[in-house]
C-alpha positions as CSV (number, residue, x, y, z in Angstrom):
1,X,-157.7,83.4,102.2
2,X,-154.3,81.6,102.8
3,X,-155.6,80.9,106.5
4,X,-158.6,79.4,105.6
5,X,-157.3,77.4,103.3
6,X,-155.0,76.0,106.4
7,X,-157.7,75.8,108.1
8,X,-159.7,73.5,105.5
9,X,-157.0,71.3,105.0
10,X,-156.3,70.8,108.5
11,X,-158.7,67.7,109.1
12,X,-156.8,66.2,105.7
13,X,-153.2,66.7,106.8
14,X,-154.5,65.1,109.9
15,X,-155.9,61.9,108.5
16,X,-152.6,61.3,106.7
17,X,-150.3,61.7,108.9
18,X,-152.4,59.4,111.8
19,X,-153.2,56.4,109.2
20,X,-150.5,57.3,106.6
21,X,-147.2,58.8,108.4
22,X,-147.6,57.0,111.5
23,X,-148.1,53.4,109.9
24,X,-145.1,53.9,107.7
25,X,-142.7,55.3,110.6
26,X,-143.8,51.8,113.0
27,X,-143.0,49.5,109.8
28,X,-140.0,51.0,109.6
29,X,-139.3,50.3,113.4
30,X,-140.1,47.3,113.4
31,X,-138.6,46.1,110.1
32,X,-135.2,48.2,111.6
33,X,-135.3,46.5,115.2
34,X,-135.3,43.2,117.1
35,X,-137.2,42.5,120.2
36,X,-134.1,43.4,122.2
37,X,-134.4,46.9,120.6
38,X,-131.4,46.3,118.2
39,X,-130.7,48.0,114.8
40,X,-130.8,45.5,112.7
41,X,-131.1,43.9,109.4
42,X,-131.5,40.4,109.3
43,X,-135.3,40.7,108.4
44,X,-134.5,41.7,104.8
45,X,-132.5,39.3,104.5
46,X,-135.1,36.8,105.3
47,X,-137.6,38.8,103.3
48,X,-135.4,38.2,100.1
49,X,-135.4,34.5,100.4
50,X,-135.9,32.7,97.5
51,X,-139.7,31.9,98.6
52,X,-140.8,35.2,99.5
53,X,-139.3,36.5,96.1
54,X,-141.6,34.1,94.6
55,X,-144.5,34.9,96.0
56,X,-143.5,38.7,95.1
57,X,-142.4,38.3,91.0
58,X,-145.7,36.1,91.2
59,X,-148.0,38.9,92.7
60,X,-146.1,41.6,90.5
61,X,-146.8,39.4,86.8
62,X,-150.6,38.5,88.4
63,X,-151.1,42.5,88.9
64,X,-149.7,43.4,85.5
65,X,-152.1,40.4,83.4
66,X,-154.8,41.9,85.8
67,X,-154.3,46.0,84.9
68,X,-153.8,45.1,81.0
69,X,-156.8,43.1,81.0
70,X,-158.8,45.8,82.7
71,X,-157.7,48.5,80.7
72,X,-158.1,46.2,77.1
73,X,-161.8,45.9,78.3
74,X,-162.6,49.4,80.1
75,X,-161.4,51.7,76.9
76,X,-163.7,50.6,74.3
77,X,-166.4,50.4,76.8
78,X,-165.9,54.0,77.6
79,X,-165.6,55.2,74.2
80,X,-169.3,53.0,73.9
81,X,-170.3,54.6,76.6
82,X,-169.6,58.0,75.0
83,X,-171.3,57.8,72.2
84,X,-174.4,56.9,73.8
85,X,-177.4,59.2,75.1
86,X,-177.7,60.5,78.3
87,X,-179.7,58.4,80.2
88,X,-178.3,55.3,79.0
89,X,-174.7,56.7,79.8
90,X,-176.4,56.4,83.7
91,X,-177.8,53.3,83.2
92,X,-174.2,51.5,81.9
93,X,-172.2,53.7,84.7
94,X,-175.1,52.3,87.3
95,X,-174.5,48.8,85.5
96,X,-171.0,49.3,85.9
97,X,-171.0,50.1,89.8
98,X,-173.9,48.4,91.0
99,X,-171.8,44.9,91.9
100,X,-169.6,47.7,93.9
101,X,-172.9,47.8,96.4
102,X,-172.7,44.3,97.5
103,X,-170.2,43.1,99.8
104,X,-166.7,42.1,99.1
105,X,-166.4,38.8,100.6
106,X,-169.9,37.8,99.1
107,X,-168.9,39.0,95.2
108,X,-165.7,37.0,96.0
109,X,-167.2,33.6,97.2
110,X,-169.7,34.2,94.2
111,X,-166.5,33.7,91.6
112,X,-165.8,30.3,93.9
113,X,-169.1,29.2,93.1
114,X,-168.7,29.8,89.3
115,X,-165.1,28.6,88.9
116,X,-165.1,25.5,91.4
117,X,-164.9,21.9,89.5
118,X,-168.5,21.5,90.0
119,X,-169.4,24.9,89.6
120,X,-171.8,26.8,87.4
121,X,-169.3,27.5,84.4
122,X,-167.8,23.8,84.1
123,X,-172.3,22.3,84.1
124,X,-172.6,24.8,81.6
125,X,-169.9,23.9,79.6
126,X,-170.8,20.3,80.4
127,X,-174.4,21.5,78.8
128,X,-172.7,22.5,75.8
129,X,-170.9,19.3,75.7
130,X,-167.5,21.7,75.8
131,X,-164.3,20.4,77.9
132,X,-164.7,21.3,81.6
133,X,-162.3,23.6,83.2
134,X,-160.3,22.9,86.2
135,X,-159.6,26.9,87.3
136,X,-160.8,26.4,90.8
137,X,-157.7,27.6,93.3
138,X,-155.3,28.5,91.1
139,X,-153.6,31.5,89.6
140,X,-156.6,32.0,86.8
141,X,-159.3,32.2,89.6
142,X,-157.1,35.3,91.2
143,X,-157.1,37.1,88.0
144,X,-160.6,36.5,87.3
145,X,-161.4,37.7,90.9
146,X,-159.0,40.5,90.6
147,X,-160.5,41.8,87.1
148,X,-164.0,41.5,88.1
149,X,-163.2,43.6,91.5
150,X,-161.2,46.0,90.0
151,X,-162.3,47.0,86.7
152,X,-164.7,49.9,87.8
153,X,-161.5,51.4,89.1
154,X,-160.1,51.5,85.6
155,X,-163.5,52.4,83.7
156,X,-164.7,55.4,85.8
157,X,-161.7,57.4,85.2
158,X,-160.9,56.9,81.4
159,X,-164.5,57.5,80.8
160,X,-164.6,60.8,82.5
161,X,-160.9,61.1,80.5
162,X,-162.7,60.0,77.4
163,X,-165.6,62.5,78.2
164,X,-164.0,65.4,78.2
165,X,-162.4,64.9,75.0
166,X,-164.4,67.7,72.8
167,X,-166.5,66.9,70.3
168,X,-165.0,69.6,67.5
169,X,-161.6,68.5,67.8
170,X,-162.3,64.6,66.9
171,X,-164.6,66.7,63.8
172,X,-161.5,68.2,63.0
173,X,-159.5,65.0,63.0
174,X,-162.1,64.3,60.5
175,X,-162.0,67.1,58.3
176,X,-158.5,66.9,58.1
177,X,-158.4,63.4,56.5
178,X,-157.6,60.9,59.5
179,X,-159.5,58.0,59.3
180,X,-161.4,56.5,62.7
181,X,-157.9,54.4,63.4
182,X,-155.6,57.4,63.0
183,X,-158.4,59.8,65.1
184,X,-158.0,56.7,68.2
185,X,-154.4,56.3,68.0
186,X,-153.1,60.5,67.7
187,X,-156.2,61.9,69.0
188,X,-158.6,59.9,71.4
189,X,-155.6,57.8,73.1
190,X,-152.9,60.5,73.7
191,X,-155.5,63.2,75.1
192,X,-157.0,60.4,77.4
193,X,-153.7,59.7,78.8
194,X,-154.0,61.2,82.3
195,X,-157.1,59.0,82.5
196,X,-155.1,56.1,81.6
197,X,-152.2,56.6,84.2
198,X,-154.9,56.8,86.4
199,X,-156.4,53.9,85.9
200,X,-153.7,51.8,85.8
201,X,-152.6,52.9,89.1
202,X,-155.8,52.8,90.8
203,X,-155.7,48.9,89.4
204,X,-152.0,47.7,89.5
205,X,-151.4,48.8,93.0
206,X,-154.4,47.6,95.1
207,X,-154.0,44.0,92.7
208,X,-150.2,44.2,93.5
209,X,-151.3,44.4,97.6
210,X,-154.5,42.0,97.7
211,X,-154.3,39.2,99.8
212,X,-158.5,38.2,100.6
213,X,-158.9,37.5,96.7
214,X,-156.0,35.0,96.5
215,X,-157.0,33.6,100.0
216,X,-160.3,33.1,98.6
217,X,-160.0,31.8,94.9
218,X,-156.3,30.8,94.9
219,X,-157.6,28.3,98.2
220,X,-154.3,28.6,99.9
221,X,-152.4,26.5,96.5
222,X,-151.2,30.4,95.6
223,X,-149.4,32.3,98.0
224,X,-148.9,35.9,96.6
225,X,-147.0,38.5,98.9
226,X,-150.3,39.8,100.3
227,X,-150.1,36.5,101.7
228,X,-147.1,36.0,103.5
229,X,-147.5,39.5,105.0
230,X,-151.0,38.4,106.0
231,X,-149.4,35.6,107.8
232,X,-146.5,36.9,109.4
233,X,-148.5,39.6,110.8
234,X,-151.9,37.7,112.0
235,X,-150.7,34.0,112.1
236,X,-146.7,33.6,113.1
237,X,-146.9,36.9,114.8
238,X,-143.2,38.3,113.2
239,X,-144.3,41.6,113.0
240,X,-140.5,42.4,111.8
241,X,-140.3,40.3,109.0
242,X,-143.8,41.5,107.9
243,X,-143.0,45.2,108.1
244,X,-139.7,43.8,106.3
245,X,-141.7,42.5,103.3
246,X,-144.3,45.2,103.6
247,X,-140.9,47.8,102.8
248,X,-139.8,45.6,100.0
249,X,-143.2,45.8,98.6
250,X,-143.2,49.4,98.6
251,X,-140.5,49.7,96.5
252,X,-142.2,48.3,93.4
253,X,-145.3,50.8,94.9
254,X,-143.6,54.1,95.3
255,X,-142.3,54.5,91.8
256,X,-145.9,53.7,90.5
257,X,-146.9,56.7,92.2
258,X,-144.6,59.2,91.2
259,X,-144.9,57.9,87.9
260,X,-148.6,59.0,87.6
261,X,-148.3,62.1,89.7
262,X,-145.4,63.2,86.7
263,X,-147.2,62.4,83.8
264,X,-150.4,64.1,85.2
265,X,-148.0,66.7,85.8
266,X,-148.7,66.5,90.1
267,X,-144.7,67.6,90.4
């Protein structure tokens, strides 16, 4: 049983290590090394200039507004989505995933067309005689973007956290005396926790990396780290300074991770 097992996993531990380990171990050579071959580390020190901290504190406070926001919307939506019957739970999951069908770039460019400055939301607020809105390329347009794109990712798993919450012990919260409040706070929240954790790391981290959402809606006015890697890697070619920032970004990644792996108990 323990062979096959092995066996099973094999295609797995293969995967990683060609698209995870392998990645990891050439960022770490270039960010290490010059052209000359030379062990070096004058790339983090220009990765830790005062612009590409910027961009980084900027991406890191963007991520954060994005994961509260998502999770502030997604939990009473799942408990909503709980209480309702079983074919309408399909029909507000489908509801919920259906934009996920469409293409990326085109769900993007569709938020450019809303939030431009003579987009759909500023002739509707124009309609309703309301001051227009000037959130074309900037830092609003990102979150927007990033909320929209990412919420499912924080929905699907503190609904099925939510779901398998039993019925008879939010009863006995009941029949013990705790009103709805106290039942959400000590009883609904806690035991949905794992849900939560992995939520907001399925949200925070991809937001934290994105570079296509503020290329699109930021309009090149907000440069987030995603960015700047982007651009040293495609545009200016300095594949050391990008795998140099890519390592700095990590470290705001990596602790994320174990994080969520300890509270879901994974170590």
């Amino acid at each position: 049983m323990k062979d096959r097992k092995t066996w099973l996993s094999g295609p797995y531990i293969l995967w990683i290590i060609l698209f995870t380990v392998v990645p990891v171990i050439i960022l770490f050579y270039y960010a290490f090394q010059d052209d000359a071959g030379r062990v070096t580390l004058d790339f983090f020190k220009g990765a830790v200039r005062p612009i590409h901290l910027k961009a980084l504190w900027l991406s890191v406070l963007l991520s954060l507004m994005c994961t509260v926001v998502c999770l502030l919307l997604a939990y009473p939506l799942a408990l909503c989505m709980r209480s309702l019957k079983m074919g309408k739970k399909g029909m507000m999951i489908a509801i919920v995933i259906g934009p996920m069908w469409m293409n990326y770039v085109l769900r993007i460019m569709s938020w450019q067309l809303i939030l431009s400055q003579n987009g759909v939301l500023n002739k509707v607020l124009s309609v309703l005689h309301l001051p227009r809105q000037d959130w074309g390329n900037s830092a609003t347009a990102i979150v927007i973007g990033m909320i929209y794109d990412y919420l499912p990712f924080m929905l699907l798993p503190v609904y099925n956290a939510v779901m398998d919450i039993g019925e008879d012990v939010i009863e006995a919260a009941h029949d013990l005396g705790a009103s709805k409040a106290t039942v959400l706070r000590k009883v609904m929240i806690p035991l949905s926790k794992p849900g939560i954790i992995s939520g907001i790391t399925m949200v925070f981290i991809p937001a934290l990396t994105t570079f296509a959402i503020s290329d699109m809606l930021g309009g090149g006015k907000v440069m987030l780290i995603g960015n700047i890697i982007e651009q040293e890697f495609i545009s200016s070619m300095n594949w050391h300074l990008g795998a140099a920032l890519s390592l700095l970004l990590m470290l705001f990644i990596i602790p994320g991770i174990i994080f969520s792996n300890e509270e879901e108990g994974g170590f």
